[in-house]
C-alpha positions in Angstrom: 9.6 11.2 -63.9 11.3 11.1 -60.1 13.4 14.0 -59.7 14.5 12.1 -56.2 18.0 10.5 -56.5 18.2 8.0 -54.4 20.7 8.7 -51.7 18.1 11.5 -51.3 15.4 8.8 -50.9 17.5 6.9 -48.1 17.7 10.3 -46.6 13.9 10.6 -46.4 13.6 6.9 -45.2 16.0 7.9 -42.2 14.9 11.2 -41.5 11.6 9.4 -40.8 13.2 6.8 -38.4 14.9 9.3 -36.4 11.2 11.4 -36.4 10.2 8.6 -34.6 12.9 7.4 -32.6 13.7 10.7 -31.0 10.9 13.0 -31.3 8.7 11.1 -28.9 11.0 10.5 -26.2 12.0 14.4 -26.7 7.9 15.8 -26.4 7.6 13.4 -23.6 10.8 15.0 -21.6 9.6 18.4 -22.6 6.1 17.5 -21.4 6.6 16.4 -18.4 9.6 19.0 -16.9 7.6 21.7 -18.4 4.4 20.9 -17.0 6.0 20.1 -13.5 7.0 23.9 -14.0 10.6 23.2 -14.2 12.2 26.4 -16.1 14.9 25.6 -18.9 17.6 26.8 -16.6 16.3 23.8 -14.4 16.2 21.5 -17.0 19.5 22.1 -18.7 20.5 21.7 -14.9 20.0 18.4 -14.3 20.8 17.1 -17.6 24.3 18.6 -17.2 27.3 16.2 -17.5 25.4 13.1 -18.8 26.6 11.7 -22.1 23.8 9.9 -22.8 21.3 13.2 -22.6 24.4 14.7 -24.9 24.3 11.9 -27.4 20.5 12.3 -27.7 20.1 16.0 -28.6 23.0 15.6 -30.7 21.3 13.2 -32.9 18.3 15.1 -32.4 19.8 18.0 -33.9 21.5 15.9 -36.7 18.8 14.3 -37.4 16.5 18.1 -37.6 19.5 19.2 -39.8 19.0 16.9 -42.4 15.2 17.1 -42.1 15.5 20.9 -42.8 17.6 20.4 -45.5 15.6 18.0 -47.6 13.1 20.0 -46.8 14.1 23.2 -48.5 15.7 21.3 -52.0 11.7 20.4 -52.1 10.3 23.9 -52.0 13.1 25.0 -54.2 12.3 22.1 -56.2 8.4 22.8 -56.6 8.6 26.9 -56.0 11.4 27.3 -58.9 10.5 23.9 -61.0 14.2 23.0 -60.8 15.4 19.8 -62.0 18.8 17.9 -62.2 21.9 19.8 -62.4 20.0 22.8 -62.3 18.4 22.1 -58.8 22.2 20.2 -57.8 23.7 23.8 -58.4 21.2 25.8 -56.6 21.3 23.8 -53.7 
């Protein structure tokens, strides 16, 4: 038996969209400012005042959110054997 419910499964599904969609485009800034020798002071610098670079990370940072959630109800779920209410209330 699934332990899963699924609004946690649509969570998974999404969490793995937003892997995609963001974390690319993310590695690829990071890449190439850091590589160019640019320090974070730099960075955050010229992203400064631009809503679209805002909207970005904060979806980025949603989207990490509800990765690191998810995340730890699984090792709680296979470290403690939790299940049902049981695992509901600890987390």
């Amino acid at each position: 038996m699934n332990a899963q419910s699924p609004s946690l499964h649509g969570a998974k599904a999404e969490r793995e969209v937003h892997g995609i969609a963001f974390l690319g485009p993310y590695r690829g800034h990071d890449f190439c400012n850091t590589g160019g020798g640019l320090s974070t002071a730099e960075v955050l610098g010229r992203n400064q005042g631009r809503v679209l670079w805002f909207l970005f990370y904060g979806s980025l940072v949603i989207a990490a959110s509800i990765h690191g959630a998810i995340g730890l109800r699984v090792i709680v779920h296979k470290t403690l054997k939790l299940r049902g209410m049981a695992l509901e209330l600890v987390m």
